[in-house]
Each structure stands twice: as structure tokens, then as C-alpha cells.
TORPA-813993 format. One line per 3 residues: number of its first residue (from 1); for each residue x negated, y, z of C-alpha. Coordinates in steps of 0.02 Angstrom, whole numbers, plus 50000, padded with zeros to 5 digits. Example, Ala and Ser with C-alpha at 12.3 -4.5 7.8 and 13.67 -1.06 7.14 Angstrom:
! TORPA-813993
1) 49385:49775:50390; 49316:49947:50357 $
This chain:
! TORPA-813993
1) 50000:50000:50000; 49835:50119:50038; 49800:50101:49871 $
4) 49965:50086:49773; 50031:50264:49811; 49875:50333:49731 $
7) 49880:50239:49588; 50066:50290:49552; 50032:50474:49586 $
10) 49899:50469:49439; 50016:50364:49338; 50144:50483:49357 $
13) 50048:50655:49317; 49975:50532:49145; 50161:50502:49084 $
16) 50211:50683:49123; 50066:50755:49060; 50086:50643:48898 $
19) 50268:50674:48848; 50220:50860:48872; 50063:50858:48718 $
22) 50192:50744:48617; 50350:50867:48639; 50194:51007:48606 $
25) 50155:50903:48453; 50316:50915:48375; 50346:51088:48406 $
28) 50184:51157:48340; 50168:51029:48211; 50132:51097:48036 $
31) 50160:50992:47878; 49999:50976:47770; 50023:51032:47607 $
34) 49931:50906:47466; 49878:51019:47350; 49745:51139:47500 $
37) 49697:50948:47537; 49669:50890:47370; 49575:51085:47343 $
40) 49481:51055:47504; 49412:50895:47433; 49346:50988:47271 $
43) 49262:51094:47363; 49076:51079:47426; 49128:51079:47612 $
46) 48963:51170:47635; 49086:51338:47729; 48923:51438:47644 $
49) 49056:51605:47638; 48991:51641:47436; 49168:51627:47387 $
52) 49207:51763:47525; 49303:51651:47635; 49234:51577:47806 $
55) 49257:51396:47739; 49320:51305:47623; 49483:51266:47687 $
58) 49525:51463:47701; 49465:51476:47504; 49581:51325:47454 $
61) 49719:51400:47541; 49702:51578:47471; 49687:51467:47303 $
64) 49869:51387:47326; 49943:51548:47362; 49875:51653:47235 $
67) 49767:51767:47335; 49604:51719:47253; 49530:51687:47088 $
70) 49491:51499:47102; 49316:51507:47020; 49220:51610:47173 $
73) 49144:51443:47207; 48971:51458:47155; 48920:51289:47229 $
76) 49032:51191:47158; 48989:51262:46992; 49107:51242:46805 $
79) 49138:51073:46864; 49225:51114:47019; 49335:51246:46906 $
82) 49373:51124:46790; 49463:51016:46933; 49532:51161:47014 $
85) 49608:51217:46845; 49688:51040:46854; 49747:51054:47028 $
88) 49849:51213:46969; 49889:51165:46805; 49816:51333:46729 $
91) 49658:51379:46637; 49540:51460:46768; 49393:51560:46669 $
94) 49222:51483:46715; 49086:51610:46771; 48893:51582:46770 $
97) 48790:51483:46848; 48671:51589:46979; 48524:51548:47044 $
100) 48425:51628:47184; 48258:51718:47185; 48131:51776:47331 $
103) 48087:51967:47275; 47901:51917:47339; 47741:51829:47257 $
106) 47597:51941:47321; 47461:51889:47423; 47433:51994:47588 $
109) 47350:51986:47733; 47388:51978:47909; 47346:52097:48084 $
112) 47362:51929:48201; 47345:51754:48223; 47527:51682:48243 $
115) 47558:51536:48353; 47722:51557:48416; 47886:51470:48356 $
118) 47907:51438:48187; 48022:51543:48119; 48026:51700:47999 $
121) 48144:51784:48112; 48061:51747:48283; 47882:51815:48216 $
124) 47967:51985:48149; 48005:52006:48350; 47821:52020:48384 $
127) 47758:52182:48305; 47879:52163:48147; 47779:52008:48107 $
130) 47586:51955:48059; 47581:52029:47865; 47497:52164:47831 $
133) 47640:52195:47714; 47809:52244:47816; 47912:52191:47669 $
136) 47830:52024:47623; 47881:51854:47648; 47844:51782:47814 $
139) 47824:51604:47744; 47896:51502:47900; 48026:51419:47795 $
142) 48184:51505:47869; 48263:51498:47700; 48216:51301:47690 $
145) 48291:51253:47830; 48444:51349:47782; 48464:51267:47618 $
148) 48593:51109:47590; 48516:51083:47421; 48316:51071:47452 $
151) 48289:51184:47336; 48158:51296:47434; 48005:51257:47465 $
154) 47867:51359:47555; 47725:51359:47436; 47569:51439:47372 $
157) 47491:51583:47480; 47629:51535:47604; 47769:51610:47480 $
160) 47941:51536:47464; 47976:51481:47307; 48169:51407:47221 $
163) 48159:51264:47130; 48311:51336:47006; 48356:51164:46937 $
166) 48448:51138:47091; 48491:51269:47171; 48664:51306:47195 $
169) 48684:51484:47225; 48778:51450:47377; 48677:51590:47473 $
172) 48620:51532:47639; 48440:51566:47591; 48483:51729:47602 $
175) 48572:51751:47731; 48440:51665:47840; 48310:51772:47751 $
178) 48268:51910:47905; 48183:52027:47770; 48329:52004:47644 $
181) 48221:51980:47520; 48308:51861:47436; 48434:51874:47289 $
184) 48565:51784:47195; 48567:51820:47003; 48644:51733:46850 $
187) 48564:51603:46807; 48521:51732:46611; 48430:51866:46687 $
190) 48271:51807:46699; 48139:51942:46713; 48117:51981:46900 $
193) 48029:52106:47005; 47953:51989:47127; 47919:52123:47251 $
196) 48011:52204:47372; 47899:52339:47444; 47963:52543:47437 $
199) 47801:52604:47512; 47689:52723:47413; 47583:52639:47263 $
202) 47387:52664:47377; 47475:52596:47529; 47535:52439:47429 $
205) 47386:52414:47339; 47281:52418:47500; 47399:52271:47579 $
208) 47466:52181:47424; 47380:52098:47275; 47542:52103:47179 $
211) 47648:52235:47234; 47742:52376:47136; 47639:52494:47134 $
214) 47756:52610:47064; 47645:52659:46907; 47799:52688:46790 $
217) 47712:52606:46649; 47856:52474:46652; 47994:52616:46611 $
220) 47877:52680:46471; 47841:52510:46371; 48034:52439:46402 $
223) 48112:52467:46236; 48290:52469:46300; 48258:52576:46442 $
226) 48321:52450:46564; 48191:52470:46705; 48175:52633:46818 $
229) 48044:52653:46964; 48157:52722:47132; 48095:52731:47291 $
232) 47926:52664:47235; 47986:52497:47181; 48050:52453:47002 $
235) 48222:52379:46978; 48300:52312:46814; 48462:52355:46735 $
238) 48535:52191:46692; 48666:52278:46594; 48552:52303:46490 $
241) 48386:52202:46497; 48382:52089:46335; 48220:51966:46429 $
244) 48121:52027:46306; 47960:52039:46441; 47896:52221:46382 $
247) 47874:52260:46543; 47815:52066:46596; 47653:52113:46516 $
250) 47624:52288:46527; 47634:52275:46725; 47454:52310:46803 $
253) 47494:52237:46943; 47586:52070:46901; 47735:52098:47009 $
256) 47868:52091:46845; 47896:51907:46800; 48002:51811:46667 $
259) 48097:51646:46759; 48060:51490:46657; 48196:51350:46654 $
262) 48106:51253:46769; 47973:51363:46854; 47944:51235:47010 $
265) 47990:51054:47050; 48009:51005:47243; 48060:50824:47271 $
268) 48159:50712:47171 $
């Protein structure tokens, strides 16, 4: 009997406290609706926010009910619009594929020996990190870790490089990049200035072997005037930049490149 009252008193509060969550079930319960499911499962599921959504279950619902264009997935690429067009029985435009691309390639030096953790963001804590460069890449692989494809790698003179064959644009390289640094571009435009720095041309060229100098030569020798020098640091007009690498070769300091189909190969 010592024991019995106990065990009924617990038995009791169980059975209470279970018809309550399945009267609480019914009330809040809310029907799934097939065609977000059968979106969701289109999707990447990587919830990388490129579409503009938190996840992918917030994009597939804004899909359904018409309050997004259905091909903001850039993961998930022409053939994930293809099945969504499907899905909604209507032709959904494909867009682009985009790739993305780390506005840095110099080689700098450093003020300090780092040995602390890993991480691009934790060194910029300790005197805005070890480069002599402020705007360079840190090279401790933030980026790498953030990316679902593998398609980052850190590389030569401690640079991370995109290995564009399988990158998927989804963006979290650049969000975990602390320098933002890092871009997402179509996949077309591929003459890059693979520098970030806005500091004066001597101050560059005392820290960088490769940075933009801000010379203006590029400007001069593009033939469709698609590349202006501001704030030290060129930039290209996409709009209208035809690749033709004028400005590839005429740049003294190598900082202007031209994106090759398959520039670097990491892994398998």
C-alpha cells in the first residue's frame, strides 16, 4: 500500500497530462499541404537564405502561394526549376548559373606570428588580424568550413580559392567570410578584380604583390569603357564588359584576372 498510492498518483498526472497534448493536438493541428512537401523535397534543404527566405520550407511555401518567383534557388540550379515548373504546372524562366569568387590573390606579409584558434574571424579580434594587408584574405578556411559543396579550398600563399565546377552559388562562403571579400557572380562574367584593397596605390604596393594599385591604365586600354578606378580599387561594369581581357593584360600589377572554366580542382 506504501508504494501503490504513489504509483497511482504518477499514473494519474500521465493520463491527464496525455489526453491534454492529444486534445492540444487536435486543436492546433494543421493539415500539410502536398504540393510545400513535394516543393520542400526539390529543394536543397541546405536553409543557405540565397533565395531570401530563412529555409527552404518558408521559400516553398511563398512558392505555393505566389509570393515568390520559384527560380531564386541558386543551389538547386535549372534542374530544380525544371521540377518546380512541374510542381506548378507553369513555365518558370531559368536564370544563370553563379559561381563565387574571393576578390583576393596577392601575396602579403604579416606583423605577428598567429597561434591562436583557427579561424578567419577569431584572428581579425587580435589587432584586425596578422596581414600586413587589412583587406586580404586571412587564409584560416572560414569559407571552407562553411561550404556544403567542398568547393573551397585554402590554397597557394594561404589564399582561398573556388573550385567553380562545383560550386553552387548558395552563398555561405560569404557570409562566413569576416572581410566580405567574397562574391557571387554569373557564372559569364569572367574577368575579376581579385583584390579588394581601397587604400592608396604606395601603401598597397608596400604590403601587396598584387594589389590595385589604382594606376588607371585598366580604364584607358578597356575598349568598351567598362572598368573605372573608385576609391582606389577598380571595379568592372558587367553591363557592359564583353571578357575581352584588355585590361587582363595591361594590368601592372596582376590583380585583373579572366576565370577559366575550370581554374582549380579540389577532390573528386
Amino acid at each position: 500500500m506504501e508504494y501503490l498510492i504513489p504509483i497511482l498518483f504518477f499514473a494519474t498526472i500521465s493520463g491527464v497530462a496525455g489526453a491534454v497534448l492529444a486534445i492540444a493536438g487536435k486543436i492546433f493541428h494543421i493539415e500539410s499541404d502536398e504540393k510545400v512537401e513535394t516543393l520542400v523535397e526539390i529543394l536543397p534543404g541546405i536553409n543557405c537564405g540565397a533565395c531570401g527566405f530563412a529555409s527552404c520550407e518558408q521559400y516553398a511555401v511563398a512558392i505555393k502561394n505566389g509570393e515568390a518567383e520559384a527560380n531564386k534557388c541558386k543551389p538547386g540550379g535549372v534542374e530544380a526549376v525544371e521540377k518546380i515548373s512541374a510542381v506548378l504546372g507553369t513555365v518558370v524562366d531559368t536564370v544563370e548559373q553563379e559561381v563565387a569568387f574571393v576578390r583576393c590573390a596577392g601575396v602579403c606579409g604579416t606583423k605577428y606570428e598567429y597561434v591562436g584558434t583557427q579561424s578567419c574571424r577569431a584572428s581579425g579580434l587580435y589587432y584586425n588580424g596578422n596581414e600586413t594587408c587589412r583587406y586580404s584574405c586571412a587564409g584560416l578556411g572560414d569559407c571552407m568550413r562553411a561550404c556544403p559543396q567542398n568547393a573551397i579550398a585554402i590554397g597557394e600563399n594561404n589564399r582561398a580559392i573556388v573550385a567553380y565546377y562545383k560550386c553552387n552559388a548558395c552563398g555561405l562562403c560569404a557570409k562566413a567570410c569576416p572581410k566580405g571579400i567574397i562574391g557571387i557572380q554569373a557564372i559569364s562574367r569572367t574577368v575579376h578584380v581579385a583584390c579588394s584593397s581601397e587604400d592608396k596605390g604606395k601603401l598597397t604596393r608596400q604590403v601587396c604583390s598584387k594589389g590595385c594599385i589604382g594606376c588607371k591604365i585598366c580604364e584607358k586600354k578597356c575598349p568598351k569603357q567598362a572598368i573605372s578606378v573608385t576609391n582606389n580599387l577598380a571595379v568592372v561594369n558587367y553591363d557592359l564588359c564583353d571578357s575581352c581581357a584588355e585590361c587582363v593584360s595591361a594590368c601592372p600589377a596582376k590583380c585583373i584576372i579572366i576565370r577559366k572554366e575550370c581554374d582549380v580542382l579540389i577532390g573528386n
